[in-house]
PDB file of N, H, CA, C and O in Angstrom:
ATOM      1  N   UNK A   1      67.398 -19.619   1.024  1.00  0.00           N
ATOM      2  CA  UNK A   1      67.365 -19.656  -0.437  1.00  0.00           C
ATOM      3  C   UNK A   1      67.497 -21.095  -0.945  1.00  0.00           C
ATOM      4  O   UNK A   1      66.782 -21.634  -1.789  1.00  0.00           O
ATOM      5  N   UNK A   2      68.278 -21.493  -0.449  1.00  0.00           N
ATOM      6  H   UNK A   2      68.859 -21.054   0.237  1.00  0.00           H
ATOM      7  CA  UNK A   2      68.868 -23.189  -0.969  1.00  0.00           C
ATOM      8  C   UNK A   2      67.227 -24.088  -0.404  1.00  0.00           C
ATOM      9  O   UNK A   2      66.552 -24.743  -1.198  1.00  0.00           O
ATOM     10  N   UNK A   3      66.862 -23.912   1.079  1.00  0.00           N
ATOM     11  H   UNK A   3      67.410 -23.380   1.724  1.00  0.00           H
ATOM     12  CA  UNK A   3      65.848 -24.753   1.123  1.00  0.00           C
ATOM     13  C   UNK A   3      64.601 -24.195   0.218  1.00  0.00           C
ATOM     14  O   UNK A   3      63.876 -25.171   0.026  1.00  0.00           O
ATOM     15  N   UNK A   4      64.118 -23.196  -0.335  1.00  0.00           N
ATOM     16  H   UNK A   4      64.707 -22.403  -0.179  1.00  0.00           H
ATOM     17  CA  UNK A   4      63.558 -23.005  -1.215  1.00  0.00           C
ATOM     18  C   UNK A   4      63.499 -23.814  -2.654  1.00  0.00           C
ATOM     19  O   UNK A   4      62.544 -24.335  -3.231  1.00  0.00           O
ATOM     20  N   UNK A   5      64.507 -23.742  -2.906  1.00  0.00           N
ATOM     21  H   UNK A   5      65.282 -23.319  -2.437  1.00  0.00           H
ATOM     22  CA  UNK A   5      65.478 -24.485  -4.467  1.00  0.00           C
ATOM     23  C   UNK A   5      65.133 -25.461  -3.858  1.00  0.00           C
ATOM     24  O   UNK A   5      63.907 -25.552  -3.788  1.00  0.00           O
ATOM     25  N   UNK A   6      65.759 -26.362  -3.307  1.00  0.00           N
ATOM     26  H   UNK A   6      66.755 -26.288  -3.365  1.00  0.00           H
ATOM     27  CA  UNK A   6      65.020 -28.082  -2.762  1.00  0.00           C
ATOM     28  C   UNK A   6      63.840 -27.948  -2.467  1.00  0.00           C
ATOM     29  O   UNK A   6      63.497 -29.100  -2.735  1.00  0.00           O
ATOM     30  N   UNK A   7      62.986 -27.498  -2.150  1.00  0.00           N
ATOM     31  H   UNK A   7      63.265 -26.562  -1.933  1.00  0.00           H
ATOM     32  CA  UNK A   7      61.202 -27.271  -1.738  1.00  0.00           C
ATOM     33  C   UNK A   7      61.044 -27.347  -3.580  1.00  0.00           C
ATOM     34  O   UNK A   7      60.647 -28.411  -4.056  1.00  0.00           O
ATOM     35  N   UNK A   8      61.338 -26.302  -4.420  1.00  0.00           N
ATOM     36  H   UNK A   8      61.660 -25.437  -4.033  1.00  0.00           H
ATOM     37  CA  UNK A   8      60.839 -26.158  -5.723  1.00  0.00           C
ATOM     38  C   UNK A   8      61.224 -27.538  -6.201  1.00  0.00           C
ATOM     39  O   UNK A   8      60.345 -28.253  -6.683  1.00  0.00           O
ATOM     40  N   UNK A   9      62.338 -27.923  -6.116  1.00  0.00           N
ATOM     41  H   UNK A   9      63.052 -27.343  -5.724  1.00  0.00           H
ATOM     42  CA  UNK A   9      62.464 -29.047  -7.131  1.00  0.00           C
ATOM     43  C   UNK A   9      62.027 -30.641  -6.506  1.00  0.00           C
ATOM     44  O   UNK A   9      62.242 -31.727  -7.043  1.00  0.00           O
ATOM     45  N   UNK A  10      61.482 -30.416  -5.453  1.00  0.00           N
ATOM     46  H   UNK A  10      61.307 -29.533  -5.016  1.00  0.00           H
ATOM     47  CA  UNK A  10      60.868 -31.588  -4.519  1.00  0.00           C
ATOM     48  C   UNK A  10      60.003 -31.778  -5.332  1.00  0.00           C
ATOM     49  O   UNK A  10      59.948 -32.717  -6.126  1.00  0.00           O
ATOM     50  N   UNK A  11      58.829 -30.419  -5.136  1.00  0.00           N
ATOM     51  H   UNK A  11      58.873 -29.657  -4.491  1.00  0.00           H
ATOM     52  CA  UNK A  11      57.423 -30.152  -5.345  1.00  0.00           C
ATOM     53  C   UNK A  11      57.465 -30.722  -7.009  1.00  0.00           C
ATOM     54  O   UNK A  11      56.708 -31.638  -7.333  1.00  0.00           O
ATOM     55  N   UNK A  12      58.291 -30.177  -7.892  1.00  0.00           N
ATOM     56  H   UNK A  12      58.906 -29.433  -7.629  1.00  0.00           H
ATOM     57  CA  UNK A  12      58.240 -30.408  -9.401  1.00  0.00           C
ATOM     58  C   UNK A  12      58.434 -31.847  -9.285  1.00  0.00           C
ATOM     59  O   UNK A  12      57.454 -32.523  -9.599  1.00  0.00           O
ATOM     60  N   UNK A  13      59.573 -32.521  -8.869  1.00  0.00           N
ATOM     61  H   UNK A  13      60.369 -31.972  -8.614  1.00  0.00           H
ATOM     62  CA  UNK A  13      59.746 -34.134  -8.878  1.00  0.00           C
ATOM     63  C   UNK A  13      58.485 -34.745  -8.468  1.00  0.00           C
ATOM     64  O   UNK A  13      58.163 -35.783  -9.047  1.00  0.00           O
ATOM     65  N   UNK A  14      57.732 -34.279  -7.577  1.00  0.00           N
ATOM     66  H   UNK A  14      57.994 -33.437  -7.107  1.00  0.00           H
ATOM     67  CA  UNK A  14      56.882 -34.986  -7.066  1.00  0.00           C
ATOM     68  C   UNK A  14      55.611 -34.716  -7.938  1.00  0.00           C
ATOM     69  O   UNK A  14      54.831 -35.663  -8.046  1.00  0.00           O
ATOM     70  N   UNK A  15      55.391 -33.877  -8.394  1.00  0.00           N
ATOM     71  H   UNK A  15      56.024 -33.108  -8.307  1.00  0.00           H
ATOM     72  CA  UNK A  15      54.217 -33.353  -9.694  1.00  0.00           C
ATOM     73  C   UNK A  15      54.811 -34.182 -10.633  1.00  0.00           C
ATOM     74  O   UNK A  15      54.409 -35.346 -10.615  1.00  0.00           O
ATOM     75  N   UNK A  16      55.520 -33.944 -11.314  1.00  0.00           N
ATOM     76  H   UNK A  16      55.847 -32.998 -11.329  1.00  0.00           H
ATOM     77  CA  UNK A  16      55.811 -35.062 -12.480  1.00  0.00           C
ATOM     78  C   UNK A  16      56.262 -36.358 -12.284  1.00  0.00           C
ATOM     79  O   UNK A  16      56.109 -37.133 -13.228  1.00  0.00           O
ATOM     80  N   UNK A  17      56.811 -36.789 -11.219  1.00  0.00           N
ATOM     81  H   UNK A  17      56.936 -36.160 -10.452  1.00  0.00           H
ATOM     82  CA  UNK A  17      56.398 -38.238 -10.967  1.00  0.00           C
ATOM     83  C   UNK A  17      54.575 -38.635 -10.836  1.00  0.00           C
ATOM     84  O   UNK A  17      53.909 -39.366 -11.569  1.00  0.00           O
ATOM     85  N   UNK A  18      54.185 -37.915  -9.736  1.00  0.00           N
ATOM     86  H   UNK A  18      54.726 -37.320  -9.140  1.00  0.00           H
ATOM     87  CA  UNK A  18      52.487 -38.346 -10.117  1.00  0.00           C
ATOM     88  C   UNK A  18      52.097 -38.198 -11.352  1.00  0.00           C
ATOM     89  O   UNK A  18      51.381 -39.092 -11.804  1.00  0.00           O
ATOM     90  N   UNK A  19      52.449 -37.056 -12.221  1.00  0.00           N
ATOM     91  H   UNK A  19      53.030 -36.330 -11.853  1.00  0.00           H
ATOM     92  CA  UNK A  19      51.637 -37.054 -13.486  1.00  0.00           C
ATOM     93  C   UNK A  19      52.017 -38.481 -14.472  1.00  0.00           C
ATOM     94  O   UNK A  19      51.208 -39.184 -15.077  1.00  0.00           O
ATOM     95  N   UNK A  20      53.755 -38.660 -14.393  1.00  0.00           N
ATOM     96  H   UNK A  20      54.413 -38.089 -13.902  1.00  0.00           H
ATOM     97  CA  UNK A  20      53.724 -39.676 -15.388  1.00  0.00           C
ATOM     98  C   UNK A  20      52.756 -41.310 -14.877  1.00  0.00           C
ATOM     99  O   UNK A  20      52.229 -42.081 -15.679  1.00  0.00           O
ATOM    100  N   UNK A  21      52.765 -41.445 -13.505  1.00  0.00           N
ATOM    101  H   UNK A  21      53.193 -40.819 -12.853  1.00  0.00           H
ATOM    102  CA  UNK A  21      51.707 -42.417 -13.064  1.00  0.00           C
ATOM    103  C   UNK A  21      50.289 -42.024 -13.193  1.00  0.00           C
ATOM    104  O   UNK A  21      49.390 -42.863 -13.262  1.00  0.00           O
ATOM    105  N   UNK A  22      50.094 -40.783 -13.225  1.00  0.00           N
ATOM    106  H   UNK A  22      50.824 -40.102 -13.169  1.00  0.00           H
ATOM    107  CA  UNK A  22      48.537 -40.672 -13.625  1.00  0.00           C
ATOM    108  C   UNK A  22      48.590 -40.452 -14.759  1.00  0.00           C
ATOM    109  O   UNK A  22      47.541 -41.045 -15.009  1.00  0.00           O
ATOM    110  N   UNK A  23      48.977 -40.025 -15.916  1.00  0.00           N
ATOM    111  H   UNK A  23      49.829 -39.542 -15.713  1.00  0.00           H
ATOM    112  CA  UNK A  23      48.930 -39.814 -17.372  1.00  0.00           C
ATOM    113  C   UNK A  23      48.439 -38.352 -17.149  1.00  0.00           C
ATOM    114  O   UNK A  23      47.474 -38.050 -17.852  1.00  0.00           O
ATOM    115  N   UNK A  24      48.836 -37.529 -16.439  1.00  0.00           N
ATOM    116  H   UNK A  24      49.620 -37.774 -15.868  1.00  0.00           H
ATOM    117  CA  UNK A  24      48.052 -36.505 -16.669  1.00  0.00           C
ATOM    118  C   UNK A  24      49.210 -35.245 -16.783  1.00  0.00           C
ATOM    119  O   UNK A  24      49.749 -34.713 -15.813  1.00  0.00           O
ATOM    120  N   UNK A  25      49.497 -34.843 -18.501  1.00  0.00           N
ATOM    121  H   UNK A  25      49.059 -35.275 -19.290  1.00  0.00           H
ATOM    122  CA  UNK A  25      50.378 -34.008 -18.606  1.00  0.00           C
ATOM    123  C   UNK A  25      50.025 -33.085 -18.286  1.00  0.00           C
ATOM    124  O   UNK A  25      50.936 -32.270 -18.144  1.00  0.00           O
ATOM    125  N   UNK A  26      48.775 -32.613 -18.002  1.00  0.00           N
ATOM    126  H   UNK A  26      48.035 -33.275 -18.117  1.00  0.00           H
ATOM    127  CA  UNK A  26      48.341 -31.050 -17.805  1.00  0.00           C
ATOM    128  C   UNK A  26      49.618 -30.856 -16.572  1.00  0.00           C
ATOM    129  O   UNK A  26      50.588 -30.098 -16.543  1.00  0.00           O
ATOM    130  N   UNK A  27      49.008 -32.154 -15.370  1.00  0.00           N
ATOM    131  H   UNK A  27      48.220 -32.770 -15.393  1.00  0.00           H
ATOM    132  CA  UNK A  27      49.879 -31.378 -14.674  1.00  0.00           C
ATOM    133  C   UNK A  27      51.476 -31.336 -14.503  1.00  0.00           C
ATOM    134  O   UNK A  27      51.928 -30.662 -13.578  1.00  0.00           O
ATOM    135  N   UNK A  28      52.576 -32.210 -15.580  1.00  0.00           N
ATOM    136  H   UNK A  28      52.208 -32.758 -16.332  1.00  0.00           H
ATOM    137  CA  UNK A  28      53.504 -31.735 -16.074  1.00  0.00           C
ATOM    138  C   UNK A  28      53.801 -30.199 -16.153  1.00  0.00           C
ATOM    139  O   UNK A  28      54.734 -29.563 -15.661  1.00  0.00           O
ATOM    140  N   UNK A  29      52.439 -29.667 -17.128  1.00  0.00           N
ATOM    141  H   UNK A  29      51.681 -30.183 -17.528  1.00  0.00           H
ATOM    142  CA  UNK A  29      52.809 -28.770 -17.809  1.00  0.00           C
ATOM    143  C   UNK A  29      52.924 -27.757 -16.794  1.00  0.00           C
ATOM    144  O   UNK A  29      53.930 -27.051 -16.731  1.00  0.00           O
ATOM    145  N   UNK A  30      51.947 -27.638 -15.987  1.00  0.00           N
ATOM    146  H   UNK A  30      51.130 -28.212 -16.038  1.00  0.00           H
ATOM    147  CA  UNK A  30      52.007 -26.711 -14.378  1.00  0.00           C
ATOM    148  C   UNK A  30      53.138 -26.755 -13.684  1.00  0.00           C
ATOM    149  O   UNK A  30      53.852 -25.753 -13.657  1.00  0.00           O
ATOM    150  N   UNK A  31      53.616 -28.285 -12.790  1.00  0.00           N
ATOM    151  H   UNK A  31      53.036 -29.100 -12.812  1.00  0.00           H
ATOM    152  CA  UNK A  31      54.671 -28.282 -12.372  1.00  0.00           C
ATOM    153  C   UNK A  31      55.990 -27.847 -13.475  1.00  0.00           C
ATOM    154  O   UNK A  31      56.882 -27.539 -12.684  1.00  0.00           O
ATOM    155  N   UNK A  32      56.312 -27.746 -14.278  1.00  0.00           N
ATOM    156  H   UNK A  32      55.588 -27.997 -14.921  1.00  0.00           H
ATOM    157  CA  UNK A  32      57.030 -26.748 -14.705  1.00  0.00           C
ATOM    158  C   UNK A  32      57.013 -25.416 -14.909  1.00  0.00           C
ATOM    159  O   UNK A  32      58.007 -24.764 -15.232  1.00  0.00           O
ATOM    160  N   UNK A  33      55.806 -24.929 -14.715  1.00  0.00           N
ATOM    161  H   UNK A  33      54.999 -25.458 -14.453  1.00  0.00           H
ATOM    162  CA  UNK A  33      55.667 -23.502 -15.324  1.00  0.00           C
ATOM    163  C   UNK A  33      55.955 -23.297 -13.710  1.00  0.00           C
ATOM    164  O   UNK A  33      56.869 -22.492 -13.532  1.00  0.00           O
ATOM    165  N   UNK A  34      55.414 -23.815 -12.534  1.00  0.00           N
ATOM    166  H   UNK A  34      54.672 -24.469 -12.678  1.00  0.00           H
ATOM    167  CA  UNK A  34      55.352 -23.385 -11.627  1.00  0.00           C
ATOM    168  C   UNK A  34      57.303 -23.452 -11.081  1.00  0.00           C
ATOM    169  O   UNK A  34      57.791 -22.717 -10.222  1.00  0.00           O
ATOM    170  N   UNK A  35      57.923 -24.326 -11.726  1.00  0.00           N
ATOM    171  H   UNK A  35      57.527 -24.923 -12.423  1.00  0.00           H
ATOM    172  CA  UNK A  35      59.263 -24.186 -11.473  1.00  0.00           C
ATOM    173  C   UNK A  35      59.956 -22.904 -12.019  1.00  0.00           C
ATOM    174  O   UNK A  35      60.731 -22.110 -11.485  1.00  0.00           O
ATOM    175  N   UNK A  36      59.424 -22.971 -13.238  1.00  0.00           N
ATOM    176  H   UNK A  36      58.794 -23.616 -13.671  1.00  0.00           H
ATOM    177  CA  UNK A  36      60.245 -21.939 -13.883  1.00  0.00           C
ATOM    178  C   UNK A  36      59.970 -20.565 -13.128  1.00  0.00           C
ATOM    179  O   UNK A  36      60.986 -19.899 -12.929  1.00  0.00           O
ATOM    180  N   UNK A  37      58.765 -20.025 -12.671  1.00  0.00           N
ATOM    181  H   UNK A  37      57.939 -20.567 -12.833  1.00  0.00           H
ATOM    182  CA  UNK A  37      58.112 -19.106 -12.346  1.00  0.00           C
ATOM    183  C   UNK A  37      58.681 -18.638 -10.701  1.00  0.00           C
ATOM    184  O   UNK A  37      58.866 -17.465 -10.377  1.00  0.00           O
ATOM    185  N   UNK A  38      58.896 -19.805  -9.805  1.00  0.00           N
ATOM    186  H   UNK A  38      58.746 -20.758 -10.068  1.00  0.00           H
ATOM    187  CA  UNK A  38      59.964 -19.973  -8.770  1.00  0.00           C
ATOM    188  C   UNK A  38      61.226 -19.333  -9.253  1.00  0.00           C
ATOM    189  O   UNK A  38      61.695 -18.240  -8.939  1.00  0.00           O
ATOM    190  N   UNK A  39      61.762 -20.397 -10.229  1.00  0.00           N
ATOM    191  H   UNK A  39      61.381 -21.286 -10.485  1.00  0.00           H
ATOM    192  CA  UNK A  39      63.636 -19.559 -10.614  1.00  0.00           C
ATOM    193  C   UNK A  39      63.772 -18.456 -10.959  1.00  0.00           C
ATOM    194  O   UNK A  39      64.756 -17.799 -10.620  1.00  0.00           O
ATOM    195  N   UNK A  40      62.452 -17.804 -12.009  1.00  0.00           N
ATOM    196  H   UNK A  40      61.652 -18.338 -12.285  1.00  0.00           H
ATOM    197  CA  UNK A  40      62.344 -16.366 -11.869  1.00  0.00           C
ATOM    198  C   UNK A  40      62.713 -15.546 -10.784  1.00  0.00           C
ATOM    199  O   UNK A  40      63.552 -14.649 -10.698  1.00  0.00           O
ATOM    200  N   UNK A  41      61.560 -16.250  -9.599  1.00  0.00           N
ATOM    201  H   UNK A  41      60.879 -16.978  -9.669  1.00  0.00           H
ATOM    202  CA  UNK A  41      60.771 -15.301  -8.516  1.00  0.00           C
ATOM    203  C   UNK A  41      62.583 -15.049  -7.738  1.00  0.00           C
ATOM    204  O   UNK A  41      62.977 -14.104  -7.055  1.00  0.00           O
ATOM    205  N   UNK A  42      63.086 -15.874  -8.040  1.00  0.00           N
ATOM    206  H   UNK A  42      62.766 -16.641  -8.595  1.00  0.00           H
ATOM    207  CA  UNK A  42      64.330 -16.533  -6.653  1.00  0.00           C
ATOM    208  C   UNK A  42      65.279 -15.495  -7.414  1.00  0.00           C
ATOM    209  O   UNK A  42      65.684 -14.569  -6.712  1.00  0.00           O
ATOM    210  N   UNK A  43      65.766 -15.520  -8.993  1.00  0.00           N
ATOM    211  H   UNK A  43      65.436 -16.272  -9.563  1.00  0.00           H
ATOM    212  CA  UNK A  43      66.893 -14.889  -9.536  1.00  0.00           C
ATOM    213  C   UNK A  43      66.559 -13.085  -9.238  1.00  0.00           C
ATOM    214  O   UNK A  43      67.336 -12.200  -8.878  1.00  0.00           O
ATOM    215  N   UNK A  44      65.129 -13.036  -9.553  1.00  0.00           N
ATOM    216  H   UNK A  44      64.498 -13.755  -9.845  1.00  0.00           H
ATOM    217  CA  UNK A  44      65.060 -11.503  -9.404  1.00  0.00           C
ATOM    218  C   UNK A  44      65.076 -11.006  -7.938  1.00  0.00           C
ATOM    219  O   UNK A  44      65.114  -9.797  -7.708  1.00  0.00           O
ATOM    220  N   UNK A  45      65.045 -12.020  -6.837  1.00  0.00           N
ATOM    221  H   UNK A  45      65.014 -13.002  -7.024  1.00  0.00           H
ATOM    222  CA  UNK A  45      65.309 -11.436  -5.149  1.00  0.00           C
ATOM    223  C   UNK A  45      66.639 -11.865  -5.304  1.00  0.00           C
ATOM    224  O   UNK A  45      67.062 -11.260  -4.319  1.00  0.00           O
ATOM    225  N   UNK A  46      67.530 -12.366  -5.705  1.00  0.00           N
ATOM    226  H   UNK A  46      67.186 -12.858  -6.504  1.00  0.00           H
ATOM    227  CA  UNK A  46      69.148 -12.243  -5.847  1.00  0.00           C
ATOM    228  C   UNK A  46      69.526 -11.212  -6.205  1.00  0.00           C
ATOM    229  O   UNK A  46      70.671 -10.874  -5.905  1.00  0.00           O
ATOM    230  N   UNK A  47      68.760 -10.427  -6.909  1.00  0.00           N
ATOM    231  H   UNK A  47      67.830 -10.702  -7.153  1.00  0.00           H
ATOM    232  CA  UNK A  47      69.181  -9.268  -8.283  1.00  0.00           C
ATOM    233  C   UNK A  47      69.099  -8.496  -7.190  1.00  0.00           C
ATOM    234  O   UNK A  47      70.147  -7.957  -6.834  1.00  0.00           O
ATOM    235  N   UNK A  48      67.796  -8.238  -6.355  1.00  0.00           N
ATOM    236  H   UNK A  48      66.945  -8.676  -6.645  1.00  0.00           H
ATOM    237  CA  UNK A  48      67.544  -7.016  -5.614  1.00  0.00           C
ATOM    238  C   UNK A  48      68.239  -6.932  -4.431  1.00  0.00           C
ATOM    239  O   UNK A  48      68.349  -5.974  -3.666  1.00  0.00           O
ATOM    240  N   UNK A  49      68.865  -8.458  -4.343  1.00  0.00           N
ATOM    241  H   UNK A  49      68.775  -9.236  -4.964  1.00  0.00           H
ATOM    242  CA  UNK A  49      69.582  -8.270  -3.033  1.00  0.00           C
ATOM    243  C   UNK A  49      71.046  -7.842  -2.990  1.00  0.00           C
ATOM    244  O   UNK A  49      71.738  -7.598  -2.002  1.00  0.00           O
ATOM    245  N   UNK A  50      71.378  -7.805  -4.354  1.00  0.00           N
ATOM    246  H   UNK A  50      70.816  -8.003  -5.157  1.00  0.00           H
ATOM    247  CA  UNK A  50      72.956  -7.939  -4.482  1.00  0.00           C
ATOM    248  C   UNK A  50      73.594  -6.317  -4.045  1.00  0.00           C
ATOM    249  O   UNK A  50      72.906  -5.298  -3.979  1.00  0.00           O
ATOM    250  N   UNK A  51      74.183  -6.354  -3.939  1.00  0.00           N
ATOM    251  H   UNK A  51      74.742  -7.181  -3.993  1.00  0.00           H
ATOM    252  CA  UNK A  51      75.103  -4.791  -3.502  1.00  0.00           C
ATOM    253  C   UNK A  51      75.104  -3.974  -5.203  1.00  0.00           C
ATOM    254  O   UNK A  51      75.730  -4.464  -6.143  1.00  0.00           O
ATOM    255  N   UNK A  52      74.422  -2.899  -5.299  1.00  0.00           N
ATOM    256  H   UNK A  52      73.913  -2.500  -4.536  1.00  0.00           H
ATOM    257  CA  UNK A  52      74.887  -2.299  -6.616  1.00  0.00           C
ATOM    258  C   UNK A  52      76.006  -1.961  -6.635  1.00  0.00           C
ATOM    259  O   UNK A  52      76.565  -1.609  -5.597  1.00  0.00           O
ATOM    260  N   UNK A  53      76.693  -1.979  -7.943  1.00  0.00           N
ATOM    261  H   UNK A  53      76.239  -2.264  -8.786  1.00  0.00           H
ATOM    262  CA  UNK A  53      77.957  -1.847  -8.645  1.00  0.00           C
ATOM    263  C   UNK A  53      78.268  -0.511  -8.736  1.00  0.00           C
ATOM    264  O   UNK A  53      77.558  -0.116  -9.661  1.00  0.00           O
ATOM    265  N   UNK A  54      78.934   0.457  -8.307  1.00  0.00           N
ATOM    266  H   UNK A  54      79.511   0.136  -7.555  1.00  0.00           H
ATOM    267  CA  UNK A  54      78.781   2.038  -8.236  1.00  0.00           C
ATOM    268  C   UNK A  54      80.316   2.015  -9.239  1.00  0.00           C
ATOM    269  O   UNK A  54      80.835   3.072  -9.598  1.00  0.00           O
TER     270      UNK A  54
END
């Protein structure tokens, strides 16, 4: 899980560092959606993994 979270926020650092050297916010705008869309993907396999509350 954790090397996931460092893979996502590598990948985003490294997208928005290139974009601010290329000027190209599009792909800002991706590398975030694609982060956010990760913390989703990651919180809802926490959810499913957790022990239900009886």
């Amino acid at each position: 899980m954790i090397l996931l979270r460092e893979a996502g926020s590598a990948l985003v650092m490294g997208t928005v560092g290139g974009s601010i050297v290329s000027q190209r916010w599009e792909f800002v705008v991706f590398g975030v959606g694609l982060f956010l869309w990760m913390t989703y993907i990651l919180i809802r396999i926490g959810e499913f993994k957790k022990p239900p509350n009886d």
